[in-house]
C-alpha positions as CSV (number, residue, x, y, z in Angstrom):
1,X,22.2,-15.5,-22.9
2,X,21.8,-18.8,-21.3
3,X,22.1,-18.5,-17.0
4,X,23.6,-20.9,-15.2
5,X,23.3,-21.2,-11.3
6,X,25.9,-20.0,-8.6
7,X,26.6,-21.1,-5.5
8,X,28.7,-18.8,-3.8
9,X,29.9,-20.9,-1.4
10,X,31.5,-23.2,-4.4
11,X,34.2,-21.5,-6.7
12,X,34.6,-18.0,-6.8
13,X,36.4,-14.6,-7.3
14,X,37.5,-12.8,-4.1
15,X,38.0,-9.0,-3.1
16,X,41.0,-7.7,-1.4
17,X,41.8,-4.2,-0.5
18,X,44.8,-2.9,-2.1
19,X,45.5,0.8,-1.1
20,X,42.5,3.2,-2.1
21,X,41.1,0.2,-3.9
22,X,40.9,-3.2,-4.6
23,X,42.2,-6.4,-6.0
24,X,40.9,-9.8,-6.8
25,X,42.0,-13.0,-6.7
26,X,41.5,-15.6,-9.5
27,X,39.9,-19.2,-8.4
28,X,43.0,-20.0,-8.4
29,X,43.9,-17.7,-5.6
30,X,46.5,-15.7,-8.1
31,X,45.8,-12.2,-8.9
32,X,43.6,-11.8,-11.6
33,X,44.4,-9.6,-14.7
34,X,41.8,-10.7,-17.3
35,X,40.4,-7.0,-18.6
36,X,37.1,-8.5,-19.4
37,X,36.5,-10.0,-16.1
38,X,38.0,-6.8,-14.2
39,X,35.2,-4.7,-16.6
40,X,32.5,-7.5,-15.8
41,X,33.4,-7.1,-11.9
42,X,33.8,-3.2,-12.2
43,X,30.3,-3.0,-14.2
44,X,29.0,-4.7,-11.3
45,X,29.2,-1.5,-8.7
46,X,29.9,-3.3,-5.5
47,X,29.4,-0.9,-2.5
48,X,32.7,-0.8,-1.1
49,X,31.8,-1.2,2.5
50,X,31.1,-4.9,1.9
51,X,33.1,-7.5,3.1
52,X,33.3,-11.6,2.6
53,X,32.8,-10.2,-1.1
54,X,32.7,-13.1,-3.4
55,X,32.4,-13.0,-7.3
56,X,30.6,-15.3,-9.7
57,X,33.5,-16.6,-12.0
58,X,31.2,-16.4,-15.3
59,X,29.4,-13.7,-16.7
60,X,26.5,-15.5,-16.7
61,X,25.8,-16.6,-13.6
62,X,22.6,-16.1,-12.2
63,X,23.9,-14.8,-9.1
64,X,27.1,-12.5,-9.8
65,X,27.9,-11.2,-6.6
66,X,27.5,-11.4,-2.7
67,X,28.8,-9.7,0.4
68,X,28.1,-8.8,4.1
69,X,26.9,-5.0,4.2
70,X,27.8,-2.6,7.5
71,X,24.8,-4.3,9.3
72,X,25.9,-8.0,8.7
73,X,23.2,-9.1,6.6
74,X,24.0,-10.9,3.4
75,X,23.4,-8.6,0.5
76,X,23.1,-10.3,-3.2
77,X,23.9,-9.2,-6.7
78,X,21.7,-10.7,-9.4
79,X,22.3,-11.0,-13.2
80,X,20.1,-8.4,-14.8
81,X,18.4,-11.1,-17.0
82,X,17.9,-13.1,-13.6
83,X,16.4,-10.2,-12.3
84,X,14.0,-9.6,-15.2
85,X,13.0,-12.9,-15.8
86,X,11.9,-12.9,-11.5
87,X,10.7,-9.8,-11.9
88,X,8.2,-11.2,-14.9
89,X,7.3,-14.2,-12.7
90,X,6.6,-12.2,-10.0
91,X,3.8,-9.7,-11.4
92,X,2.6,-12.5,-13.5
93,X,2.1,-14.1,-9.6
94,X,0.5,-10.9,-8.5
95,X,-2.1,-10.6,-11.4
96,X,-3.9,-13.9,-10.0
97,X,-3.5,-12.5,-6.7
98,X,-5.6,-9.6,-7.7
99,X,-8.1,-11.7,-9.2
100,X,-8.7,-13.8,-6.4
101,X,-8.9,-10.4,-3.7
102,X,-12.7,-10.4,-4.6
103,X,-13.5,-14.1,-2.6
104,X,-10.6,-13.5,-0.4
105,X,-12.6,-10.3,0.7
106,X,-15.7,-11.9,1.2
107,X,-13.7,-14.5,3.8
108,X,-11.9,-11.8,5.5
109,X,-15.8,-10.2,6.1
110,X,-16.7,-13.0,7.1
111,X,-14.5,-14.0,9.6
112,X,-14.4,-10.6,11.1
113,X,-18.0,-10.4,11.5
114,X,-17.3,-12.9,14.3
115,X,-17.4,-12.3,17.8
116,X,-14.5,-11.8,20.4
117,X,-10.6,-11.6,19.7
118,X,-9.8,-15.3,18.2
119,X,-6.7,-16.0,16.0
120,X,-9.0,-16.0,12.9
121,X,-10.6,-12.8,13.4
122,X,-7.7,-11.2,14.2
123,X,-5.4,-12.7,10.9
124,X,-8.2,-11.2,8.9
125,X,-8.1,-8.0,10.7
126,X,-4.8,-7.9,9.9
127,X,-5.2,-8.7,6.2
128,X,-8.2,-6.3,6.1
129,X,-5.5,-3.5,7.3
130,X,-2.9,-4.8,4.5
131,X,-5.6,-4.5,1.9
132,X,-6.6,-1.0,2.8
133,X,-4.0,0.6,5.0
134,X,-0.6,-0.2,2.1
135,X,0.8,-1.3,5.7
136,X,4.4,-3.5,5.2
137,X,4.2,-6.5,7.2
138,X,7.2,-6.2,9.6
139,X,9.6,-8.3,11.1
140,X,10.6,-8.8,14.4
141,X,14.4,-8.6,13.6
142,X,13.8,-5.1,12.2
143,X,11.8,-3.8,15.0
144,X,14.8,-5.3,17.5
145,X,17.7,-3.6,15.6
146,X,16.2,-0.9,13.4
147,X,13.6,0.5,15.9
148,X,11.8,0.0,12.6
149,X,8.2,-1.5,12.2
150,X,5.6,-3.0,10.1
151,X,2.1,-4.5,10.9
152,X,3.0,-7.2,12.6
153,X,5.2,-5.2,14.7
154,X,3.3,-2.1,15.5
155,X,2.8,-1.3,19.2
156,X,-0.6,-0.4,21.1
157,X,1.1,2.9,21.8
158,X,1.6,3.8,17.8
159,X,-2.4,3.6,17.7
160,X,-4.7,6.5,19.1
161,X,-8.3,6.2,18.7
162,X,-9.6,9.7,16.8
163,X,-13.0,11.0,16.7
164,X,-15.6,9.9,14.0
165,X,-15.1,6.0,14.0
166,X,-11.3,6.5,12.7
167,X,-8.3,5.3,14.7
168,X,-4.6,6.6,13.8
169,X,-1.5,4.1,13.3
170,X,1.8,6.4,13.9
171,X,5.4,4.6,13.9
172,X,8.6,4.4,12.9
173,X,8.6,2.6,9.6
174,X,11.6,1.1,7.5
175,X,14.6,3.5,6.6
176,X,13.4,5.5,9.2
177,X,9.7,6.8,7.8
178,X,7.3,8.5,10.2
179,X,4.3,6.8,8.8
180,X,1.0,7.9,9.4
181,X,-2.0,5.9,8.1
182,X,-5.8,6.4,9.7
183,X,-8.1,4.2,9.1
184,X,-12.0,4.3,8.8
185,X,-13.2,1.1,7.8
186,X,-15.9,-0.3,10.4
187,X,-15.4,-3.9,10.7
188,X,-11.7,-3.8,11.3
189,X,-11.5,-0.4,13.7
190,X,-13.7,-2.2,16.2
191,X,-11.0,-5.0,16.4
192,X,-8.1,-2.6,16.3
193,X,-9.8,-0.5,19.5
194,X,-10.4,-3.8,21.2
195,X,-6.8,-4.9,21.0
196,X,-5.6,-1.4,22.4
197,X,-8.1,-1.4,24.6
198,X,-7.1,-5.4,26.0
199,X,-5.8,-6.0,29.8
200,X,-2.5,-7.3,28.6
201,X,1.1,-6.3,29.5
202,X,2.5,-7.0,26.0
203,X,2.5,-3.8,24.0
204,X,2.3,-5.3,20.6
205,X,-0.8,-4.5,19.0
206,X,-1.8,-7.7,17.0
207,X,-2.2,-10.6,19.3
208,X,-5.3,-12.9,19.5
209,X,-6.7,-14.9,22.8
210,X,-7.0,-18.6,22.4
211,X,-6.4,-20.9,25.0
212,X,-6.6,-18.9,28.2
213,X,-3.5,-16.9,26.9
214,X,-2.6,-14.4,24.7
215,X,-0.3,-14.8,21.7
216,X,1.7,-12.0,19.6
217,X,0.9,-12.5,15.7
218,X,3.5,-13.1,13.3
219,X,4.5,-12.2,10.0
220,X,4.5,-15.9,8.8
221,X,0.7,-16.3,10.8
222,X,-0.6,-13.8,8.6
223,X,1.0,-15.1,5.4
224,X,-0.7,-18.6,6.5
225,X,-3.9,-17.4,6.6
226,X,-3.5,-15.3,3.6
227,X,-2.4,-18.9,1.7
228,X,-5.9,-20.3,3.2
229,X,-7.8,-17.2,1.4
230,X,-5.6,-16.4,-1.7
231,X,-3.6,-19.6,-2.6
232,X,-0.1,-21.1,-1.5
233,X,1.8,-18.5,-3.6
234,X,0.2,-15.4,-2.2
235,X,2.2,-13.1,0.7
236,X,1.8,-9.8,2.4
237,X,3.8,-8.5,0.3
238,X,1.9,-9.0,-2.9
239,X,-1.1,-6.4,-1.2
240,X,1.5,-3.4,-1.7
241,X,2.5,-4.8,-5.0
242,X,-0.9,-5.3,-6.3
243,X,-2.2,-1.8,-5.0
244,X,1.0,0.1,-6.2
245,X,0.1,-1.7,-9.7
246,X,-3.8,-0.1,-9.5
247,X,-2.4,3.2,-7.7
248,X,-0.2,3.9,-11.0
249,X,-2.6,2.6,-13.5
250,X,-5.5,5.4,-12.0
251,X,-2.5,7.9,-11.7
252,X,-1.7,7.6,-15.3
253,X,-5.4,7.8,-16.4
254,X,-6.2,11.0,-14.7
255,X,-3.4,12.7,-15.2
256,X,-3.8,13.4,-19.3
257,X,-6.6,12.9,-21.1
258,X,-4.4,11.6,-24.4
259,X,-1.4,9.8,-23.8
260,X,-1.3,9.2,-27.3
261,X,-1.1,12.5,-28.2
262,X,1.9,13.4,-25.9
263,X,5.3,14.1,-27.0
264,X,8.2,11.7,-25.2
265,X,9.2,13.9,-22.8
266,X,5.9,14.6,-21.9
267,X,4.7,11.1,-21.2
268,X,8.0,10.5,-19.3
269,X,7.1,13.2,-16.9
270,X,3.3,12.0,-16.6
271,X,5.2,9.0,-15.5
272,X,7.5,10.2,-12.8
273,X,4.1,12.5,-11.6
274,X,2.4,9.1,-11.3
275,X,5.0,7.2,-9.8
276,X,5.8,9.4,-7.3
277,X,2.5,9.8,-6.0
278,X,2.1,6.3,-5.9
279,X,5.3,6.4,-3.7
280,X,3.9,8.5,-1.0
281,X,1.0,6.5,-0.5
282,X,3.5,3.5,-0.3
283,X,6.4,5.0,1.5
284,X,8.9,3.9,-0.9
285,X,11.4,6.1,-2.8
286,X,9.9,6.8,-6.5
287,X,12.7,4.2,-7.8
288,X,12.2,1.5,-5.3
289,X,8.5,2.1,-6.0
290,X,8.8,1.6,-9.6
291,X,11.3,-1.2,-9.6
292,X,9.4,-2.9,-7.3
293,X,5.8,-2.4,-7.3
294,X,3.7,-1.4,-10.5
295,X,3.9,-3.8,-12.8
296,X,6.0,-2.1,-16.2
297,X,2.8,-3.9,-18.1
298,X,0.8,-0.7,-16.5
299,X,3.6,2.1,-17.7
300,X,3.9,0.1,-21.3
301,X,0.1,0.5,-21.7
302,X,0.6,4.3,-21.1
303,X,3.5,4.4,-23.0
304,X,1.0,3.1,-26.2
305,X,-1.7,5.9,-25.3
306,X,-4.5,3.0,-23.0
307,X,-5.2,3.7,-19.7
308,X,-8.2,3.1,-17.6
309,X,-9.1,6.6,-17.9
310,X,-13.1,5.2,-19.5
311,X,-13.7,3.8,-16.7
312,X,-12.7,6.3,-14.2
313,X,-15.3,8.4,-15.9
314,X,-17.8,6.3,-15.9
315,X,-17.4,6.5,-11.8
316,X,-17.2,9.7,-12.0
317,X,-14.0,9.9,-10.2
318,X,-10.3,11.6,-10.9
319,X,-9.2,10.6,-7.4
320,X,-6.2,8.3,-7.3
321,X,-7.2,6.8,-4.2
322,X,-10.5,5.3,-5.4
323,X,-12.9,4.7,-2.4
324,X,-13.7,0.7,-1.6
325,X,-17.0,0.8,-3.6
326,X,-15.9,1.7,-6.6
327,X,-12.7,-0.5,-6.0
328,X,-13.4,-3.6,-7.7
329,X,-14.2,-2.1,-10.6
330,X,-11.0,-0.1,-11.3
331,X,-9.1,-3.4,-10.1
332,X,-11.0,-5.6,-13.2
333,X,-10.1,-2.5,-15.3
334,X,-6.9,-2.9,-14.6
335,X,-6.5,-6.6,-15.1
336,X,-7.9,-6.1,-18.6
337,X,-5.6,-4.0,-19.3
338,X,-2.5,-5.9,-18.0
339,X,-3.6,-8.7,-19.9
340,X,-3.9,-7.1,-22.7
341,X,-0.6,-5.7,-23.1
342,X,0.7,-9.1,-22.2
């Protein structure tokens, strides 16, 4: 099927509540009746508690459906083919993001082998904590409404500083998540203490000093610096995507030693044992986590009995969580493999 684009502010169906249920109105503004359209619209499984709903007159639009939800944010409904062919884009975008992480590491060493708390070192700090820490980058919308929060957003008080070199993030993360994520890492815990440490009102924990001030760091400062290191089409959020893709491959690989060899049912709940480990570390629901970040390349290799599992061996590891100096390795194996399957 061919897609054509939507604008929803141009023609369109429209919801109305009739009794328990609802109507719609035609683009003509007449009731509609057309059983095709009413199953199209029906298929669709609009939450009820939207409103403004507006419907995409043909059935292959690329966008189908939109709506305010309960907390006024604009909420869309995309063509499952729109949504697949994005969705192909997207981890085709977050392959070359993974094979650029090797140089983008070296920078981020680099600049946080530098001295004092300057916007540079600090960025990198920050995209040292996104590489290792699975953190969400945060909003400050979020954090005002939701109470909810991400790196970005994280306050001095949801750090302690532990004993053996570690310090201890604790918050309030999205859909209401008590995450907890310690970090060991040398280079980055000395900034981290530093900026809990800092004689500064403002309780947000990233902020760097430049100009005899200080200034809070931002989502989209972060995703600047990471175009500088990574390329213009990298973001924050392709860190969790990339390491949910690794997470599941290693997950697969050490949970069977023959995928091959499994039945169906078996291999389907060797996935949902891998995806749902990869979830925790994440702090996504197992669906969200799949849907959104491992790459179906990963779980299509499984499905054809290939995993990485040869090379875990040969590091002599059956950890999911594979420590950072064995992690380039398992990353290239899983690039192979992705390109492989296609």
């Amino acid at each position: 099927m061919r897609l054509r684009r939507w604008d929803p502010a141009s023609t369109a169906i429209q919801r109305r509540r009739r009794g328990r249920g609802f109507g719609y109105l035609d683009v003509d503004g007449e009731a509609l009746r057309d059983a095709e359209t009413l199953a199209r619209i029906e298929a669709l499984v609009i939450p009820p508690a939207w409103q403004d709903v507006r419907i995409c007159p043909w059935p292959n639009g690329h966008l189908q459906a939109v709506g305010t939800d309960d907390a006024g944010r604009r909420q869309y409904l995309y063509h499952e083919a729109w949504r697949v062919q994005r969705d192909r884009e997207k981890f085709a975008r977050v392959r070359e993001f993974g094979r650029t992480l090797p140089k983008a590491r070296v920078r981020v060493a680099d600049d946080l082998a530098t001295r004092g708390l300057n916007r540079r070192r600090v960025l990198a700090a920050a995209a040292r904590l996104l590489d290792i820490g699975f953190f969400r980058i945060g909003g400050e919308v979020y954090a005002q409404e939701n109470g909810s929060h991400g790196l970005t957003t994280v306050l001095r008080s949801h750090v302690s500083v532990a004993r053996g070199g570690r310090v201890v993030f604790e918050y309030p993360a999205k859909s209401g998540q008590e995450r907890v994520q310690a970090v060991a890492a040398t280079d980055v815990v000395d900034v981290i203490r530093a900026l809990v440490r800092r004689r500064e009102p403002d309780q947000t924990l990233l902020a760097y000093y430049e100009g005899r001030s200080w200034h809070n760091v931002r989502s989209a400062d972060v995703n600047v610096y990471l175009h500088e290191i990574c390329g213009d089409d990298s973001s924050a959020k392709d860190f969790r995507t990339w390491h949910g893709t690794v997470l599941a491959a290693v997950a697969l690989a050490t949970g069977t030693d023959d995928p091959a060899a499994l039945s169906r049912t078996a291999r389907r709940r060797a996935e949902a044992r891998a995806i749902k480990e990869v979830a925790e570390y994440l702090g996504n629901t197992p669906a969200v986590c799949r849907s959104a970040y491992v790459d179906p390349a990963v779980i299509e290799a499984f499905e054809q009995g290939v995993t990485i599992r040869r090379t875990l061996e040969r590091l002599g590891t059956d950890e999911v969580l594979v420590g950072e100096e064995d992690r380039e390795r398992v990353e290239r194996a899983v690039l192979e493999l992705l390109d492989d399957v296609g």
